[in-house]
C-alpha positions in Angstrom: -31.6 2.0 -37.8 -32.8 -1.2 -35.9 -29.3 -2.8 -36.2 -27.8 0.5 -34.7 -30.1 0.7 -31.9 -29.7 -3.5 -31.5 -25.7 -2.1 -31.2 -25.7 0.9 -28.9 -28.3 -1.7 -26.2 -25.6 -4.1 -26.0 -22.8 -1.7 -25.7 -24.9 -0.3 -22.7 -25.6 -4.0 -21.3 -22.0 -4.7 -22.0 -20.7 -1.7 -20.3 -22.6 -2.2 -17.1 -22.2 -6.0 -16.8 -18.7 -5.0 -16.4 -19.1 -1.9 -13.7 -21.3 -4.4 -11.7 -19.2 -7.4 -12.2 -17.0 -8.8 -9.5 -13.6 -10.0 -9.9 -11.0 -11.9 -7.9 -8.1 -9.6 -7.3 -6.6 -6.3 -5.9 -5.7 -2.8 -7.4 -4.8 0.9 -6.9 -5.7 3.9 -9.4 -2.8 5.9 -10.2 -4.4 9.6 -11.7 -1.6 11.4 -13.4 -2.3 14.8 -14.5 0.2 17.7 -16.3 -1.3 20.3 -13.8 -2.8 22.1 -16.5 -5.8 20.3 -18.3 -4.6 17.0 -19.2 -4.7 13.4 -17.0 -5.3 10.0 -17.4 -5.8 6.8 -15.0 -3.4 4.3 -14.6 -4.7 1.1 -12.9 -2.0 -1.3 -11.0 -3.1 -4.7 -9.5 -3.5 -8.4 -9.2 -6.2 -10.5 -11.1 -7.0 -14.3 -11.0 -6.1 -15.8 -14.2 -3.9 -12.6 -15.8 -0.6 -13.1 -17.7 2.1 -11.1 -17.9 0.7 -9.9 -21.4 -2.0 -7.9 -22.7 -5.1 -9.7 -21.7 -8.2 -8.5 -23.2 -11.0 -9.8 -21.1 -9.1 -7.8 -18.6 -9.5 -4.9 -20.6 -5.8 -4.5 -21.2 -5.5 -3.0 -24.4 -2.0 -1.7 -26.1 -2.1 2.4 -26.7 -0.9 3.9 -30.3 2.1 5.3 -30.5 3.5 7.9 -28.0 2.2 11.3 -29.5 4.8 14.7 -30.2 6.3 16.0 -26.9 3.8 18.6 -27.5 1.1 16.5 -26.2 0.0 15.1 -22.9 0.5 11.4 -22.5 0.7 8.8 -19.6 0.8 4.8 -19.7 2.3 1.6 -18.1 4.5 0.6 -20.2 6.5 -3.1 -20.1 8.9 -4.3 -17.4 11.5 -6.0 -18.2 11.3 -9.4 -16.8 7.8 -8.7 -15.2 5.7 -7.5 -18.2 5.4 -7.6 -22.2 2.4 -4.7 -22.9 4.0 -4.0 -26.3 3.9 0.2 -26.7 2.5 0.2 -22.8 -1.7 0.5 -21.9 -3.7 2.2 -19.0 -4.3 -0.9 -17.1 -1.9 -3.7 -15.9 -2.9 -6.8 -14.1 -0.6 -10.1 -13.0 -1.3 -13.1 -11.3 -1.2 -13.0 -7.5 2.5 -14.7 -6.7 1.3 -15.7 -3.3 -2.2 -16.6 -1.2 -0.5 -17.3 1.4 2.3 -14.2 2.4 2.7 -10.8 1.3 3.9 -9.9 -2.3 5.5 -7.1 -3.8 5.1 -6.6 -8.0 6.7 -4.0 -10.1 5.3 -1.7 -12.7 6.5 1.0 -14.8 4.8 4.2 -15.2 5.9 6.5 -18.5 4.4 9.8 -19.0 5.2 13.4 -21.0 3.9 16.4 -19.3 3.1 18.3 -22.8 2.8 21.8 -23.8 2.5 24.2 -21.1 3.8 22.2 -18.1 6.7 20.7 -16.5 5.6 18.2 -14.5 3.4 15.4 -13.9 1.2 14.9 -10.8 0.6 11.3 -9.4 -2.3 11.1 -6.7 -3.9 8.0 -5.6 -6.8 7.4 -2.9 -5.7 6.9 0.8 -6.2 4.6 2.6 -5.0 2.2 -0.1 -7.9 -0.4 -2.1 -8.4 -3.9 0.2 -5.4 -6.2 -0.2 -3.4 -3.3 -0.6 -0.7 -2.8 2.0 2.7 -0.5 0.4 3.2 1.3 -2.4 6.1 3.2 -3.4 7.5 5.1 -6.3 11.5 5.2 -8.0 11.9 4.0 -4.0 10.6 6.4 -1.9 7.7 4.8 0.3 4.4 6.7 -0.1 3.1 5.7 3.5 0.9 8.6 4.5 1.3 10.2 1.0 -1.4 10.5 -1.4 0.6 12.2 -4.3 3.9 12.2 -5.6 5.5 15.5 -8.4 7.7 14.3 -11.0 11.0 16.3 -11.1 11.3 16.4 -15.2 8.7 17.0 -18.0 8.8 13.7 -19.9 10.3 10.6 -18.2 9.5 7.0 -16.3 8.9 6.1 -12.9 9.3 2.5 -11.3 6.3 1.9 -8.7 6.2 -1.0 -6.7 3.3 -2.6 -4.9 3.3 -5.2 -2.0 -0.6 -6.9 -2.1 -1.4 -9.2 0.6 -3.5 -11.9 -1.1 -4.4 -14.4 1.7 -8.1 -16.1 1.5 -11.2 -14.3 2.2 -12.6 -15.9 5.8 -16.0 -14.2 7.1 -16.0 -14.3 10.5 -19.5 -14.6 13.0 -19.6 -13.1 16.6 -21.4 -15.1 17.9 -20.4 -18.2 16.3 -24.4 -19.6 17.0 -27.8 -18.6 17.7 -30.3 -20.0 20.3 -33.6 -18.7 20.5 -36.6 -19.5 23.4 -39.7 -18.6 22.3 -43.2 -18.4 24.7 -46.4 -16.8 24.8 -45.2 -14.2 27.3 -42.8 -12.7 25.3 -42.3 -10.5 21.5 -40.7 -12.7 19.3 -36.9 -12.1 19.8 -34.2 -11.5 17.5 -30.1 -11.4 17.7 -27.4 -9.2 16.4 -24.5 -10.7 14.6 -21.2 -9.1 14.0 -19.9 -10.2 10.6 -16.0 -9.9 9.9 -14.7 -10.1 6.2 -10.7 -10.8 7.6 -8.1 -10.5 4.7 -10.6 -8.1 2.5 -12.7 -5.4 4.3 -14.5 -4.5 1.2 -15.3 -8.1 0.6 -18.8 -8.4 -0.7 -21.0 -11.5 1.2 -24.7 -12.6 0.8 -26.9 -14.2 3.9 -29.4 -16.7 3.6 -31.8 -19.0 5.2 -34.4 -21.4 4.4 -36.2 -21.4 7.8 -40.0 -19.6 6.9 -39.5 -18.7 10.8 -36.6 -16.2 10.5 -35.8 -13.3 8.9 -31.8 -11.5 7.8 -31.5 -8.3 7.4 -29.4 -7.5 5.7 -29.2 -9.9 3.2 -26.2 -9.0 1.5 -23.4 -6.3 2.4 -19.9 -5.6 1.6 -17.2 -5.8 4.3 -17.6 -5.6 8.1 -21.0 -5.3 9.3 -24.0 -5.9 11.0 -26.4 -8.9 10.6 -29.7 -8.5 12.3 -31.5 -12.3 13.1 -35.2 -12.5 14.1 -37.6 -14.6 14.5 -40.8 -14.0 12.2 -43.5 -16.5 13.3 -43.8 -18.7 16.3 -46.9 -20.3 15.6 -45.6 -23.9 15.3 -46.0 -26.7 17.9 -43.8 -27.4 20.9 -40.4 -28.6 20.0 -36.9 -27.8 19.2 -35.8 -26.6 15.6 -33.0 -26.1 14.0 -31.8 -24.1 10.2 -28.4 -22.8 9.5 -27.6 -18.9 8.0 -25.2 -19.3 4.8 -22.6 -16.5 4.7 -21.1 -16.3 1.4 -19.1 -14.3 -1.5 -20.7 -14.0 -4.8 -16.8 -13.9 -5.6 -15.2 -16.1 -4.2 -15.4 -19.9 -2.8 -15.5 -19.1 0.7 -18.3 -19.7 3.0 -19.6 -19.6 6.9 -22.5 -21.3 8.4 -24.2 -19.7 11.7 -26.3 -22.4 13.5 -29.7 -21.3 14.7 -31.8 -23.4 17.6 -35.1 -22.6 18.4 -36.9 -23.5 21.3 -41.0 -23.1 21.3 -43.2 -23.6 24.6 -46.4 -22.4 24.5 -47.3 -23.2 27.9 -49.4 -25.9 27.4 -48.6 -29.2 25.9 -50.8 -29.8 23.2 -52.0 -26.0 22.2 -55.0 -25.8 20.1 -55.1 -25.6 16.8 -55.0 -22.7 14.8 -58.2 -21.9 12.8 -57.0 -18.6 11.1 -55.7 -19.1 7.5 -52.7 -17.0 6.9 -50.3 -16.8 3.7 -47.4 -15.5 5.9 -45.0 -14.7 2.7 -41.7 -16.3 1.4 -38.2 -16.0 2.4 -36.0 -15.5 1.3 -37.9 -12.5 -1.0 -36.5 -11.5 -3.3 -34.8 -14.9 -4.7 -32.9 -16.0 -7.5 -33.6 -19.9 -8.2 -35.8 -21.3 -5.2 -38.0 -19.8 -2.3 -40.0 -20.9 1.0 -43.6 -20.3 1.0 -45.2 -20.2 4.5 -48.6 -20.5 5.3 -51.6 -21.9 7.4 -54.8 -23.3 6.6 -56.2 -23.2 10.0 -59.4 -25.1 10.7 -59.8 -25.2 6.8 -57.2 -27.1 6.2 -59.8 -29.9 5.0 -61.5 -27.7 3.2 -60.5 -28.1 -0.7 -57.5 -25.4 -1.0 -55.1 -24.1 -3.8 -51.9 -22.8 -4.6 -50.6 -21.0 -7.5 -48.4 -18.4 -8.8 -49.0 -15.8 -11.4 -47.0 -13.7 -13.4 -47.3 -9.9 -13.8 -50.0 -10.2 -16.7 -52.0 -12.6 -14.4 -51.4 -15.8 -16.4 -50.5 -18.8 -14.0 -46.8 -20.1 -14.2 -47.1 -22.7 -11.1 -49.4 -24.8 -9.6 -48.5 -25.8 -6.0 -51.6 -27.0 -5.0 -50.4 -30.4 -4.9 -47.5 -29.8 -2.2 -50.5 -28.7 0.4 -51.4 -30.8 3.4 -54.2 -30.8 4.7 -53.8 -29.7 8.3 -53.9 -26.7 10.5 -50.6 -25.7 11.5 -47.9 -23.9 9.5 -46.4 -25.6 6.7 -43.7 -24.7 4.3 -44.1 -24.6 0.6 -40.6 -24.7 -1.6 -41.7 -23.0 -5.4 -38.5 -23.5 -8.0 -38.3 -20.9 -10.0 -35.4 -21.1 -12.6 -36.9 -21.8 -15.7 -39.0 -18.4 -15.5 -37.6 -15.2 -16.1 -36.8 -12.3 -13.6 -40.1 -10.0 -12.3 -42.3 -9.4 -9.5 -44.6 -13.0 -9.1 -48.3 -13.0 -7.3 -48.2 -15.7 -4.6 -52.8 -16.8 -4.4 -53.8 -19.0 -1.8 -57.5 -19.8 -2.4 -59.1 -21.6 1.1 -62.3 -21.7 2.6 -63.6 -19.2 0.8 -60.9 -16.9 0.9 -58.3 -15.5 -1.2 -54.7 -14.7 0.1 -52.1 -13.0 -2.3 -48.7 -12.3 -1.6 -45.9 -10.6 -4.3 -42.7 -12.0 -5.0 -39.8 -10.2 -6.6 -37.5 -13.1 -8.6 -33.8 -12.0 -9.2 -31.5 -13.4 -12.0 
């Protein structure tokens, strides 16, 4: 009984690594149906690393035998000179032929309508996936279609898809972010439009390591909307500077977004902050590394310590020895990859006091 449990949790893991799982390439569903009771879904596209072939960490896998007429049945079957998928499959994936133009591949649809019908029914989603831009069936161009009726019960149909496969390039409106920061104003922030040209449903992640600024959101997928703001201003006069990272969990393309700010405080040397604060870590939650802000205030010679705990309370870091002792803001970095994914207690013990923060560590 334990082995068959051990089996169906890692046909479950299995299952939704794949539906969660990224890949690099394009494709349209094809849902063929006999009108009646019967359909099945045909997928066309374009992966990285495919062959003309069955390619089973694609999840190309050859069909049995075509059943009696009697019975419904739909599959891609071989091309000549374009495919080899042995007694044909539901999915069919090549290499891209171009990155850098538009491409057109051809695939071959079979299908018997079975008992009871006469005709098979071909319906697809409009408008057509990302990278998708013409489709068209035994050479009639589906523009503006989103179904196409077979004129015989049993037969073939050539369909022919035109992908265009150029790079993934995030674009930034604007291109850079400066900031000016005083005691007479809120704490400002920025809006930035983000543009995923060449894929619109282009996932992308946005980070920062500056404990003074704040994304949201962090992650998206396609065209959107990228609120910037600053968190904390409690740091001396002066310029800084950080850099938002744009990029695809998918693919190796990237954008950086520079970020200036400028702090006056209206005096030149403004007194020192006696408050202790644990202002939190960005980015939260995190995969491998975080930031940890925070300010001792006039204790910052007082004897202080840092640590993280786990969800039973047992301590997995010690960052005491990364404090300084001083009064302004300082940023702690806490590396987190040897420890496995859960929410983490941040404590900051000082003067007396005890500061605790949660973090939430991704894998």
């Amino acid at each position: 009984m334990k082995t068959i449990n051990l089996c169906i949790l890692l046909l479950v893991l299995g299952t939704t690594a794949l539906t969660a799982q990224e890949f690099r390439g394009a494709e349209i569903g094809l849902q063929v149906a006999n009108q009646a009771d019967r359909s099945a879904l045909l997928v066309l596209g374009v992966r990285e690393g495919a062959t003309t072939g069955l390619d089973a960490e694609l999840q190309e896998y050859e069909l049995p035998p075509q059943p009696p007429n009697e019975i419904f049945d739909a599959r891609i079957i071989s091309t000549p000179g374009h495919s080899d998928l042995g007694l044909g499959g539901i999915r069919d994936y090549r290499a891209p032929e171009s990155t850098t133009a538009p491409f057109t591949m051809t695939y071959t649809i079979a299908w018997q309508a079975g008992e009871g019908s006469n005709a098979v029914l071909v319906t697809w989603q409009v408008p057509y996936e990302a990278r998708i831009t013409s489709l068209s069936i035994d050479g009639e161009d589906m523009a503006g279609e989103t179904q196409w009726l077979s004129d015989f019960a049993q037969g073939q149909a050539t369909v022919r898809v035109t992908f265009n496969y150029q790079p993934l390039e995030f674009l930034a409106t604007p291109a850079s972010i400066t900031f000016d920061v005083d005691d007479r104003f809120t704490l400002p922030s920025e809006n930035v439009q983000l543009v995923t040209k060449n894929d619109p449903g282009a996932s992308w992640i946005a980070s920062c390591d500056a404990p003074w600024l704040s994304l949201s959101p962090g992650s998206g997928n396609g065209d959107g909307m990228l609120t910037v703001a600053v968190t904390n201003a409690d740091m001396p006069n002066g310029n800084y500077q950080t850099v938002i990272r744009l990029r695809s969990p998918v693919y190796p393309v990237q954008l950086d977004i520079p970020v200036a700010l400028s702090i006056t405080v209206g005096v030149e040397n403004p007194s020192a902050p006696r408050t202790i604060r644990l202002i939190g870590n960005y980015p939260n939650p995190f995969t491998e590394e975080t930031a940890i802000l925070l300010q001792l205030g006039s204790a910052g010679q007082d004897a202080a310590t840092l640590r993280i705990h786990d969800a039973l309370g047992r301590m997995v870091a010690d960052l005491t020895g990364q404090l300084e002792a001083r009064s302004d803001a300082q940023r702690i970095r806490f590396h987190a990859s040897s420890l496995p994914p859960g929410v983490y207690t941040c404590r900051l013990d000082c003067g007396g006091r005890a500061l605790i923060r949660s973090m939430v560590l991704l894998k």
